[in-house]
C-alpha positions as CSV (number, residue, x, y, z in Angstrom):
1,X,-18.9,28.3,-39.6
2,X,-20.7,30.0,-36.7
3,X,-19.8,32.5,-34.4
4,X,-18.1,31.3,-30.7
5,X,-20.9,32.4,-28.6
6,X,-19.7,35.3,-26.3
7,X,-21.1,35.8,-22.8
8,X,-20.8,38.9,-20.5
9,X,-20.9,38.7,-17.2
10,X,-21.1,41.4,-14.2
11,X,-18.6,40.9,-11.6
12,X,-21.1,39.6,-9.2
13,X,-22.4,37.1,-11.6
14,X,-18.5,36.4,-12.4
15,X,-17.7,35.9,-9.1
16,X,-20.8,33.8,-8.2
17,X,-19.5,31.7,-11.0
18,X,-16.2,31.2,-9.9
19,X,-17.4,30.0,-6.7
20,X,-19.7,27.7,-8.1
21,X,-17.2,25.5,-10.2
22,X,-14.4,25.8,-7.3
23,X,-17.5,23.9,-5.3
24,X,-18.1,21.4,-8.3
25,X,-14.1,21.1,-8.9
26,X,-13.7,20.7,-4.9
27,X,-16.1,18.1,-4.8
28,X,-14.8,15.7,-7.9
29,X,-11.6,16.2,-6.1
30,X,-12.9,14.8,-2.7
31,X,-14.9,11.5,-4.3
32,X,-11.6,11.1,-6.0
33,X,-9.6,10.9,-2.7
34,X,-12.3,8.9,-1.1
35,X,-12.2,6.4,-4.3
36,X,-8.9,5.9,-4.1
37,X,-9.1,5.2,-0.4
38,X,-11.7,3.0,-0.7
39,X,-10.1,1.2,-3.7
40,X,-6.8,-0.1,-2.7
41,X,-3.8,-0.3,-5.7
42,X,-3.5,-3.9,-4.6
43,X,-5.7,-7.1,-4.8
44,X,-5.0,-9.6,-2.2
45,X,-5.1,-13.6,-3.8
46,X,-6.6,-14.6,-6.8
47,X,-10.2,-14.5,-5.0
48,X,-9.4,-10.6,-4.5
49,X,-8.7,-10.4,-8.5
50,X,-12.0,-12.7,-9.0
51,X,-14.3,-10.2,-6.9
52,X,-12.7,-7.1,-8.7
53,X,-13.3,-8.5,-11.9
54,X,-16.6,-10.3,-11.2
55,X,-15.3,-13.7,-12.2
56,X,-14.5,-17.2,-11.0
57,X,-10.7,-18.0,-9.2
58,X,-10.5,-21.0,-12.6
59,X,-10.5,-17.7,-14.8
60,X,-8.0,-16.0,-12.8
61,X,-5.7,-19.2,-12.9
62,X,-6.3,-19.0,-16.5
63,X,-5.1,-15.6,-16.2
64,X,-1.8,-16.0,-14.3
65,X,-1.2,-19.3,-16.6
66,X,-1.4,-16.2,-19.5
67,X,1.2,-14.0,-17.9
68,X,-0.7,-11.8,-15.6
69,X,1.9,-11.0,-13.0
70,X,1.5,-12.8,-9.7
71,X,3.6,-10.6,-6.7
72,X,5.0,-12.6,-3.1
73,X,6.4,-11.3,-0.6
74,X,9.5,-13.7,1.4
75,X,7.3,-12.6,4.5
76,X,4.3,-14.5,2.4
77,X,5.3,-16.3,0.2
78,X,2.2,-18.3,-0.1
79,X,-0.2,-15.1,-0.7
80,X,-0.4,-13.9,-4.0
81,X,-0.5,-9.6,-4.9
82,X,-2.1,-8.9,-8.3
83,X,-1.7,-5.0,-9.2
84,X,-5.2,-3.3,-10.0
85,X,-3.4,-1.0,-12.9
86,X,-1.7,-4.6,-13.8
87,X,-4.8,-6.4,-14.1
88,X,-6.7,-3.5,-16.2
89,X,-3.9,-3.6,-18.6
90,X,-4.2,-7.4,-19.4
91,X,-7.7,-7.3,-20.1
92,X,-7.4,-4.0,-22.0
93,X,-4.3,-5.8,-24.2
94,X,-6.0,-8.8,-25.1
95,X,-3.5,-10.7,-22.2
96,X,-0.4,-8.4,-22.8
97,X,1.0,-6.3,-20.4
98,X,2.3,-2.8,-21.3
């Protein structure tokens, strides 16, 4: 089995370092706030779940008819709310949600 390689570093070099990844961390940190801004939890009607997903409403239908949960509102009751994390997890269990 081989050796862990072992790098030293001066303090300036250190320090440099540091800075660097806080940048790189900083800025994976910022795209994820921007994703998640730009990519709403919740997907309005089925044609909102068939644009996510890159498929036709009949699919969709298919889906609900499966047991992919279908949110209302009494305020709308005739708009339909599908769950991003919901909708991941039926396709990702074969149709089952967990």
């Amino acid at each position: 089995m081989q050796e862990p390689l072992k790098v030293t570093l001066t303090s300036e070099d250190s320090e440099q370092l540091r800075r660097e990844v806080f940048a790189v961390m900083s800025e994976a940190v910022q795209q994820v706030r921007n994703n998640a801004i730009q990519a709403p939890e919740w997907l309005k009607g089925k044609s909102g779940v068939a644009k996510y997903l890159s498929v036709g409403t009949d699919t969709v239908t298919g889906m609900v008819k499966l047991g992919l949960p279908e949110h209302h509102t009494k305020a709308s009751p005739n708009i339909a709310f599908f769950k991003k994390a919901e909708v991941d997890s039926f396709l990702l269990n074969d149709g089952l949600i967990k």
